[in-house]
N, CA and C atoms as an extended XYZ file, in Angstrom:
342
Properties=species:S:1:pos:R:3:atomname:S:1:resname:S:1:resid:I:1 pbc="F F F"
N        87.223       90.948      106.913 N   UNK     1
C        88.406       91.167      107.718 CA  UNK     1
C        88.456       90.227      108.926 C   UNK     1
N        87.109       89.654      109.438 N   UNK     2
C        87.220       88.833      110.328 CA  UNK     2
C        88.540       87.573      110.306 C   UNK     2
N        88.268       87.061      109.155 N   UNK     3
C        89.328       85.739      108.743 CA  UNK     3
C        91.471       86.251      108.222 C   UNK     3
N        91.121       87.555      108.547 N   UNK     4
C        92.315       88.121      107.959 CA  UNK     4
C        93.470       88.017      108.423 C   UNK     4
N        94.753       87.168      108.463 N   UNK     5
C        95.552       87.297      109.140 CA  UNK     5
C        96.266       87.950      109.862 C   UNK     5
N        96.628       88.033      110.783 N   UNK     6
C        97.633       89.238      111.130 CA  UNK     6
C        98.938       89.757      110.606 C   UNK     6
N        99.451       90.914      110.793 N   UNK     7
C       100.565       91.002      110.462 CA  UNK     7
C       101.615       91.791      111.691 C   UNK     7
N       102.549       91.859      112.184 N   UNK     8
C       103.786       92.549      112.822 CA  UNK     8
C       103.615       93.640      113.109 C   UNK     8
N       103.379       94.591      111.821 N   UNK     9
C       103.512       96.159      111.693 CA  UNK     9
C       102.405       97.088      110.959 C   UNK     9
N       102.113       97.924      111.904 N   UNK    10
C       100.494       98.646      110.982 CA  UNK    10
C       100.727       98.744      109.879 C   UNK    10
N       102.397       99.241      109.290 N   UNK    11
C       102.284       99.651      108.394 CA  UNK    11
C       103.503       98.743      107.349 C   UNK    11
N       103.771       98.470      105.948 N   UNK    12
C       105.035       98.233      105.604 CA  UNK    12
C       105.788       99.073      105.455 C   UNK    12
N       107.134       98.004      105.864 N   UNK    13
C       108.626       99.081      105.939 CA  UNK    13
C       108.536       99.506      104.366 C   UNK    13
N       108.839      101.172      104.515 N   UNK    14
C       109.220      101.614      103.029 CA  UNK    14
C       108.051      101.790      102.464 C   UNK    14
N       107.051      101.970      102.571 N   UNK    15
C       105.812      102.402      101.871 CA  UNK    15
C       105.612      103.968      101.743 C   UNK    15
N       105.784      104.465      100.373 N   UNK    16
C       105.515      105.902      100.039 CA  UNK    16
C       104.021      105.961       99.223 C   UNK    16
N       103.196      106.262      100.351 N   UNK    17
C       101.857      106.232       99.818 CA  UNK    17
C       102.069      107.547       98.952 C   UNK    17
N       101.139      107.738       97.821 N   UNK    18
C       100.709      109.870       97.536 CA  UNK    18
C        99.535      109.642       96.387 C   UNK    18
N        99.417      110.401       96.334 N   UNK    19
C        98.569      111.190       95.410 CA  UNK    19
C        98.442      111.049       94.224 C   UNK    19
N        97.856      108.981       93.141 N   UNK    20
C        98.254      109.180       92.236 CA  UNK    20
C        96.900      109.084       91.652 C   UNK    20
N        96.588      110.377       90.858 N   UNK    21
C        94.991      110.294       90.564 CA  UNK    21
C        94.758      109.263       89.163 C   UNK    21
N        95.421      108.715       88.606 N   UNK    22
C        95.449      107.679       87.805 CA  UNK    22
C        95.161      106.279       88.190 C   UNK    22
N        95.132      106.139       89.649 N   UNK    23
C        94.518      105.157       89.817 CA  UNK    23
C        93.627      104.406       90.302 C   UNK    23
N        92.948      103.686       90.876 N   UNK    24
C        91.461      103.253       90.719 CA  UNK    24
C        90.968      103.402       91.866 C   UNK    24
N        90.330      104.326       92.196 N   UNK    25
C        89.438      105.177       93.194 CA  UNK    25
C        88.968      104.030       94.350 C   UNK    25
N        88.407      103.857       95.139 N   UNK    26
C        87.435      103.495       96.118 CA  UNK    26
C        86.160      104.206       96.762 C   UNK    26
N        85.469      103.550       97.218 N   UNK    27
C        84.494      104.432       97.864 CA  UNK    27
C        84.993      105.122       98.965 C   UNK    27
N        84.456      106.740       98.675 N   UNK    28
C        85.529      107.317       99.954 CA  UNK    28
C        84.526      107.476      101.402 C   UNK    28
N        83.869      106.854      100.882 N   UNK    29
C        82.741      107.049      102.321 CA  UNK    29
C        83.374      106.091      103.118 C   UNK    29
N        83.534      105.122      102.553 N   UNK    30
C        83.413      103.398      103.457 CA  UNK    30
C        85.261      103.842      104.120 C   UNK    30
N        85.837      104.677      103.034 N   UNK    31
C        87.411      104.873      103.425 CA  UNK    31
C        87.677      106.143      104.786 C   UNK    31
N        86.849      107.038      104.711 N   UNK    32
C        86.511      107.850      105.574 CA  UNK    32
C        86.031      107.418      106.855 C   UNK    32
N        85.102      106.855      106.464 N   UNK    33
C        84.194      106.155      107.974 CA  UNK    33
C        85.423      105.454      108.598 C   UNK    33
N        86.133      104.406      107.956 N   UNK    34
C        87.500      103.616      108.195 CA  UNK    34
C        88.470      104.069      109.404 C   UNK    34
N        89.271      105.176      108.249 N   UNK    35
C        89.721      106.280      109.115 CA  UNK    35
C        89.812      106.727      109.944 C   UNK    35
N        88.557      107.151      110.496 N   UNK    36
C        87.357      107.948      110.980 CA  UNK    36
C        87.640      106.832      112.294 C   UNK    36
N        87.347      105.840      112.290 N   UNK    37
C        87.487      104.737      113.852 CA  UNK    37
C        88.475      104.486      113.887 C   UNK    37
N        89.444      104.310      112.921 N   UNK    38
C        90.934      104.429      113.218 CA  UNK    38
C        91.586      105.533      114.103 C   UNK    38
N        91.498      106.608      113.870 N   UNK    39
C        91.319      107.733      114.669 CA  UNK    39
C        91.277      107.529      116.306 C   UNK    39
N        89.706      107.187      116.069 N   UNK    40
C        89.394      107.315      117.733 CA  UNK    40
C        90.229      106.195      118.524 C   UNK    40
N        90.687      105.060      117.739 N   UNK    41
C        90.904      103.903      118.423 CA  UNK    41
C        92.622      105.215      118.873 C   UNK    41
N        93.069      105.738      118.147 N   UNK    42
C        94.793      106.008      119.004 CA  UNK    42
C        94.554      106.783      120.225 C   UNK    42
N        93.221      106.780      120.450 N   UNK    43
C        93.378      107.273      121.797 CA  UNK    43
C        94.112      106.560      122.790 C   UNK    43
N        94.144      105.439      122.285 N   UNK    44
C        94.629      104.280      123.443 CA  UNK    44
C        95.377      103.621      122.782 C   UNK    44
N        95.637      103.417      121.200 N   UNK    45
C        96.296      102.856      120.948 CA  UNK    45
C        97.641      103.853      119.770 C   UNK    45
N        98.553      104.071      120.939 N   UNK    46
C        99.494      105.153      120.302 CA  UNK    46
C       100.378      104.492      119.186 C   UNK    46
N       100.132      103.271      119.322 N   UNK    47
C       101.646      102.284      118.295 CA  UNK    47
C       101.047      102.930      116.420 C   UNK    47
N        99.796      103.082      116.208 N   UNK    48
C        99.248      103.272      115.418 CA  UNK    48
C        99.243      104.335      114.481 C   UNK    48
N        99.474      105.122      115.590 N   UNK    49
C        99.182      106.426      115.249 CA  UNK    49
C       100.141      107.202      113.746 C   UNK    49
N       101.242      107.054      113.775 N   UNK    50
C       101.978      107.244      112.666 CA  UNK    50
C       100.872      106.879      111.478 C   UNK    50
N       101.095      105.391      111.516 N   UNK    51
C        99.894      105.039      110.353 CA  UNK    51
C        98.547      105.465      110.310 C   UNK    51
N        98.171      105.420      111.121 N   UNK    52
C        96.786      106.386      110.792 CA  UNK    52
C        96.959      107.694      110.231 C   UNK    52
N        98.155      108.601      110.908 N   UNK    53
C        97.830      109.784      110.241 CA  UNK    53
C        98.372      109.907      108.691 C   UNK    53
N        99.108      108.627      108.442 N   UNK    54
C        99.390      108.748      106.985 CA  UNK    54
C        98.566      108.153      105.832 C   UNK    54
N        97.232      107.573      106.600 N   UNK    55
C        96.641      107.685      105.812 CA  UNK    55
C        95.168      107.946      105.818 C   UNK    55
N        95.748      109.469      106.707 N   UNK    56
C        94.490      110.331      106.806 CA  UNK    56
C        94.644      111.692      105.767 C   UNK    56
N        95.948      111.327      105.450 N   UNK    57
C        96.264      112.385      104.335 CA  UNK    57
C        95.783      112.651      103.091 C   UNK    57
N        94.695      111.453      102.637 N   UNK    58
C        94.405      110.900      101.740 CA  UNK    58
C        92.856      110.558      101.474 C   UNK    58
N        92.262      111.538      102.577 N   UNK    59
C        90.635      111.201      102.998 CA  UNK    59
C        89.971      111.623      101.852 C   UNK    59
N        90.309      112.987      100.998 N   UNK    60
C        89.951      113.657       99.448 CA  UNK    60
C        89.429      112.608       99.074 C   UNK    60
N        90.814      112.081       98.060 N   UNK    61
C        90.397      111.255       96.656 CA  UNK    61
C        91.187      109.872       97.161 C   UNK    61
N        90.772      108.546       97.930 N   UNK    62
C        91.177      107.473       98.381 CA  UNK    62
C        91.286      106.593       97.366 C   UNK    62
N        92.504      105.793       96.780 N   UNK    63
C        92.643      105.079       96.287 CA  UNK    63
C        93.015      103.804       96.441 C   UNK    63
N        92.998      102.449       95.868 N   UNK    64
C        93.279      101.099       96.310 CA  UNK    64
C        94.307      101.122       96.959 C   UNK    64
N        95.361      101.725       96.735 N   UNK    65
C        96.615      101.542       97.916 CA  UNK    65
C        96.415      102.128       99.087 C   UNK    65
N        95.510      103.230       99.311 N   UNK    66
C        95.275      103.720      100.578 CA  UNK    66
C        94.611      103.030      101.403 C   UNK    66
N        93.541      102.576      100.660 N   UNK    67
C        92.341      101.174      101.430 CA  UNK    67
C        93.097      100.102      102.005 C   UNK    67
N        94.042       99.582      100.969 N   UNK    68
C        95.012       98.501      101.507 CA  UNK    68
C        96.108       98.961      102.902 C   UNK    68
N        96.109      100.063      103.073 N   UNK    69
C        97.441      100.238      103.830 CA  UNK    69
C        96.287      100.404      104.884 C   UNK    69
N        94.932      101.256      105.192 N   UNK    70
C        94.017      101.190      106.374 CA  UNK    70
C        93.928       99.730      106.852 C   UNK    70
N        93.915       98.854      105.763 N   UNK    71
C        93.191       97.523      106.162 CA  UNK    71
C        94.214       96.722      106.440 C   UNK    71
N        95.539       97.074      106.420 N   UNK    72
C        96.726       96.517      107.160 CA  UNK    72
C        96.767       96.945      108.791 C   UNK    72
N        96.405       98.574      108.789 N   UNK    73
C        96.155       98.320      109.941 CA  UNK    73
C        95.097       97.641      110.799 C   UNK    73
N        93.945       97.335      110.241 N   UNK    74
C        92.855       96.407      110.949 CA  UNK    74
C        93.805       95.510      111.489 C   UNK    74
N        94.678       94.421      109.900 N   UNK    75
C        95.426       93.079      110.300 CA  UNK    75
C        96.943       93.358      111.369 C   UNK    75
N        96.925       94.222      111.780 N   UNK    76
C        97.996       94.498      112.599 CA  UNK    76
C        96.618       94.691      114.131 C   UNK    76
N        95.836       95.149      114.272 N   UNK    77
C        95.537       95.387      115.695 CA  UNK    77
C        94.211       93.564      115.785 C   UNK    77
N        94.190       93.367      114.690 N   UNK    78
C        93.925       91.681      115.309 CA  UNK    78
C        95.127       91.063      115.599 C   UNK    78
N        96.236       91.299      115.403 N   UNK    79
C        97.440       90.688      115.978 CA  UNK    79
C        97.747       91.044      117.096 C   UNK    79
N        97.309       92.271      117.567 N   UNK    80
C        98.133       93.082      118.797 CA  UNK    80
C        96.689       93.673      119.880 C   UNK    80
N        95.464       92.815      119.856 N   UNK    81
C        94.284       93.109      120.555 CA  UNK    81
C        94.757       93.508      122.175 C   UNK    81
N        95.738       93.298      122.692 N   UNK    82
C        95.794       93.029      123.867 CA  UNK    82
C        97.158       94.334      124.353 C   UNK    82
N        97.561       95.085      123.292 N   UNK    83
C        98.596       96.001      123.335 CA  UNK    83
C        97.042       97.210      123.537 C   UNK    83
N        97.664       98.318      124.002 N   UNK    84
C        97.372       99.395      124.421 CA  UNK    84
C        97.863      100.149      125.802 C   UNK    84
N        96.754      101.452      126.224 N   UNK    85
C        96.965      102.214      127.477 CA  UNK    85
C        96.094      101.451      128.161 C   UNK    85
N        96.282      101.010      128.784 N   UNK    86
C        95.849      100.288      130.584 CA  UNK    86
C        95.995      101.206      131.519 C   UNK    86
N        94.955      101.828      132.502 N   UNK    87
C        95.082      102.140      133.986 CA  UNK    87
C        94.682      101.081      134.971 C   UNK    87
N        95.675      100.851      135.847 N   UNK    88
C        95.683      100.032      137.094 CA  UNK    88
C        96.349      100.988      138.158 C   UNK    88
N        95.331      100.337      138.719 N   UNK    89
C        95.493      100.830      140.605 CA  UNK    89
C        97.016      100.669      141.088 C   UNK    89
N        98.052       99.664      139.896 N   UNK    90
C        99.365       99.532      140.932 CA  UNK    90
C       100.584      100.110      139.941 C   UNK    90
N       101.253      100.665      141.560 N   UNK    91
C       102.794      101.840      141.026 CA  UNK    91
C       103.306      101.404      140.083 C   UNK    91
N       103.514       99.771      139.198 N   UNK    92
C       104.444       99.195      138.131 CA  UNK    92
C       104.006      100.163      137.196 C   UNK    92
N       105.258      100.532      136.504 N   UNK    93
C       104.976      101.704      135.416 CA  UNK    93
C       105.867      101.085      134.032 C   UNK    93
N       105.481      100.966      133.201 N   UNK    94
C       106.168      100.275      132.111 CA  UNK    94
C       105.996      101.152      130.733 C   UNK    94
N       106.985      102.013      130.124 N   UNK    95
C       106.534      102.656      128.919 CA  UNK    95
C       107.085      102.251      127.858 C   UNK    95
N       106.607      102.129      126.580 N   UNK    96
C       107.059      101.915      125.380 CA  UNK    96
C       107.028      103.190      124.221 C   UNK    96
N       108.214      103.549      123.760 N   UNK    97
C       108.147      104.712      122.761 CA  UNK    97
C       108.386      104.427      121.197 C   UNK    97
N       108.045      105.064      120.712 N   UNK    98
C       108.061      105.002      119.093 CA  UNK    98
C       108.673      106.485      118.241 C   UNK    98
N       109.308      105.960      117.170 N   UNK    99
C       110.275      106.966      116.781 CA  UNK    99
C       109.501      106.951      115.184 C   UNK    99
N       109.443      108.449      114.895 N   UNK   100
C       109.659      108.365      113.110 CA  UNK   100
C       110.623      108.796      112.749 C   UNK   100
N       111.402      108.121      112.214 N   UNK   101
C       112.713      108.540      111.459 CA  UNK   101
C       112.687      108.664      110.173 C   UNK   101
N       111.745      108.653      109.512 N   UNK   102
C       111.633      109.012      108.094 CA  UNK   102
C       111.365      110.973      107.777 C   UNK   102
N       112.624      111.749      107.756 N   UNK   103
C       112.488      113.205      107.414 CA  UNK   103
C       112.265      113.510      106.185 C   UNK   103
N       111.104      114.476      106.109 N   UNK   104
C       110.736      114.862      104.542 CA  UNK   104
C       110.016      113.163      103.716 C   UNK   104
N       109.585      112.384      104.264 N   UNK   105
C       109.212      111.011      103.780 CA  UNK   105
C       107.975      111.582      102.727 C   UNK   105
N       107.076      112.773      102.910 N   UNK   106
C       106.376      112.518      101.617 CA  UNK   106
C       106.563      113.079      100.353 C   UNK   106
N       106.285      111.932       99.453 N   UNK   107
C       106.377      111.932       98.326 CA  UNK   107
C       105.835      112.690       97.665 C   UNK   107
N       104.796      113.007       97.615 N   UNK   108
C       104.267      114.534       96.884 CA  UNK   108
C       104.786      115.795       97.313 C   UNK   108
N       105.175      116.259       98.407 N   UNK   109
C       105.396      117.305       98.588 CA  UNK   109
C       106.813      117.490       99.351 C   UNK   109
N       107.681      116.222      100.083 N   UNK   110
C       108.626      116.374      100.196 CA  UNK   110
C       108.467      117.023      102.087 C   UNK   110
N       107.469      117.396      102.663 N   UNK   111
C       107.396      117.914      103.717 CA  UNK   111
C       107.398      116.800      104.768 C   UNK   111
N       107.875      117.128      106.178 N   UNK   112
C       108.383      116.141      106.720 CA  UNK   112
C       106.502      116.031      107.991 C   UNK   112
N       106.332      115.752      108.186 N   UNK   113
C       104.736      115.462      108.946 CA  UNK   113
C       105.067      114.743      110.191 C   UNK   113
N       104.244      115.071      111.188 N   UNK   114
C       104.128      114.768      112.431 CA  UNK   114
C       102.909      114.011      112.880 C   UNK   114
């Protein structure tokens, strides 16, 4: 992942990850552990967070598209190393918000997730 390019967006527009047990597994340790620091990193890094939790949905039985969509987010925060929560000592206050507008977006079950 070192040499990996960056990309724009943690995640791609229009991606309906789910649940297809037909296809070719990964190690779910290495996908877990993944995860797993993905996680801790939205402490500070909120832009993420959508994508992480969508594909924390998936920690069970991890498959090649799930690995790929974690490891998009790697190539999205080597693009964006320098985005996060900052505390400084001065009053300039600058916020940025993020919207999910996708209702009911998953595909297996049709339920809308937060």
């Amino acid at each position: 992942m070192m040499e990996c390019n960056p990309v724009n967006t943690p995640i791609e527009c229009g991606v309906k990850l789910s649940k297809d047990d037909g296809a070719r597994k990964v190690d779910s340790t290495t996908f877990r552990s993944l995860v797993g620091s993905l996680r801790y990193l939205t402490c500070t890094r909120p832009d993420i967070l959508f994508a992480v939790g969508l594909v924390s949905r998936f920690m069970e039985n991890p498959i090649e598209e799930h690995m790929n969509a974690a490891k998009r987010i790697l190539r999205y925060l080597k693009g964006t190393f320098d985005y996060g929560i900052f505390y400084t000592s001065s009053n300039d206050v600058c916020f940025k918000g993020y919207c999910d507008s996708d209702y009911a977006g998953d595909v297996d079950d049709h339920k809308k997730h937060y």
